[in-house]
N, C-alpha and C positions, 0 to 999 in steps of 0.2 A: 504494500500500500504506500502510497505517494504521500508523505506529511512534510507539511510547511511551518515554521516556527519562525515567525518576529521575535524574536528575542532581544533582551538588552542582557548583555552579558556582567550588566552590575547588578542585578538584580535578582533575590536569588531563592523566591517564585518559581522568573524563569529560566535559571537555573535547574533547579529542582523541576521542572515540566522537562526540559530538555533532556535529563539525565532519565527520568523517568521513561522516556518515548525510547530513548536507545536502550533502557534495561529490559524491554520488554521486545526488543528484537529490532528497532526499528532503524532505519538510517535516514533521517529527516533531511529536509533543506533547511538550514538556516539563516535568517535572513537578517544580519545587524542594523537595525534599523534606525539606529542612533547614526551610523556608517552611512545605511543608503538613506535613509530618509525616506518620505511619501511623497505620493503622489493624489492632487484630490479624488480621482475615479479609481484610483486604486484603492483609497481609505472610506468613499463611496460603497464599493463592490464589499470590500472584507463584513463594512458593518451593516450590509444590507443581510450579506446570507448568516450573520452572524446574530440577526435580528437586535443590532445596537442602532441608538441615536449617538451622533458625536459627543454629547455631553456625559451620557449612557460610557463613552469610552475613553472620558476625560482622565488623565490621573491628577488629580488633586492636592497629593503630597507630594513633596521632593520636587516639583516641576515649577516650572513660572507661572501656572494658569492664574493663583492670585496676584501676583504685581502684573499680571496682560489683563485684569477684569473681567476673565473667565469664568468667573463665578458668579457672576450677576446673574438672576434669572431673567432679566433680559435680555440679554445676550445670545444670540441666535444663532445654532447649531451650526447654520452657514458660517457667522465668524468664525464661531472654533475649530471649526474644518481651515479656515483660511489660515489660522494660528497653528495647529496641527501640522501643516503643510510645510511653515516656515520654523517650526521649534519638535522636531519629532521627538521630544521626551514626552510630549503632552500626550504621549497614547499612553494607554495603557497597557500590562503587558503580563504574559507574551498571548498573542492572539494564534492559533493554531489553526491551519485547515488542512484539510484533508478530504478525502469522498465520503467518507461520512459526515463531514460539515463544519461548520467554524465556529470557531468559541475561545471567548476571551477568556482564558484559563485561570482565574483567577479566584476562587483558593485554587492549585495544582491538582486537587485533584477531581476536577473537573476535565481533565485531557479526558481521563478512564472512558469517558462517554463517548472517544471519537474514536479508542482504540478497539480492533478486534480483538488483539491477546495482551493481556495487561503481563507485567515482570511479577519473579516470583516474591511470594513476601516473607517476612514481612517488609513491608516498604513504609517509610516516614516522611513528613513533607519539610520543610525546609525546618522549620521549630522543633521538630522532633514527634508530633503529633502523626499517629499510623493511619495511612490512608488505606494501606493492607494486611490483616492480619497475617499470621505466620500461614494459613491454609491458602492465602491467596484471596480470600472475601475483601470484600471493600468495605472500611467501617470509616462511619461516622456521617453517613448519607444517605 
């Protein structure tokens, strides 16, 4: 299976997503996105099938969206598209796609839903909290 990862490699979510997709067999694309940056119909497409609004896939901490006024609820998902475009921290992260579908992975273990064969467990997520127990079940969802 074909899997895509936006990734921010300081970040360590997704990290922990990324390590997760390869322990479970996978050889994803990874896309550094702090590196390439977006594109609007590309950030368009991802949070269309992704069923996000731009604001929906704002990151709010750690990023500039409060000193650019991104947080105003008036503020119109168009600008933050338009701010997204020019400061690609502002996504959030890491957004995954693949043929089973897209998703802002955000707790980690939210990938589980787009993999067919998840890695053996037990598996933990970035805090240490098990997203698999030792049998391989997914706890805590």
């Amino acid at each position: 299976m074909n899997i895509v990862i936006h990734h921010n490699p300081r970040c360590g979510t997704s990290r922990n997503v990324l390590q997760l997709v390869r322990d479970a067999g996978y050889d994803p694309v990874v896309v550094d996105y702090l590196e390439t940056g977006w594109t609007r119909p590309q950030l368009l497409a991802l949070f269309a099938a992704a069923g996000l609004t731009p604001r929906m896939a704002l990151r709010t901490t750690k990023s500039p969206a409060a000193e650019l006024g991104l947080l105003e609820e008036s503020v119109s998902d168009s600008d933050i598209l338009d701010q997204m475009v020019l400061h690609s921290i502002l996504v959030n992260r890491p957004i995954v796609a693949c043929p089973r579908g897209v998703k802002l992975c955000r707790p980690s273990g939210r990938v589980l839903d787009l993999l067919d064969t998840w890695p053996a467990g037990p598996w933990a997520k970035e805090d240490g909290t098990l997203i698999l127990d030792a049998d391989g079940s997914r706890v805590g969802e």
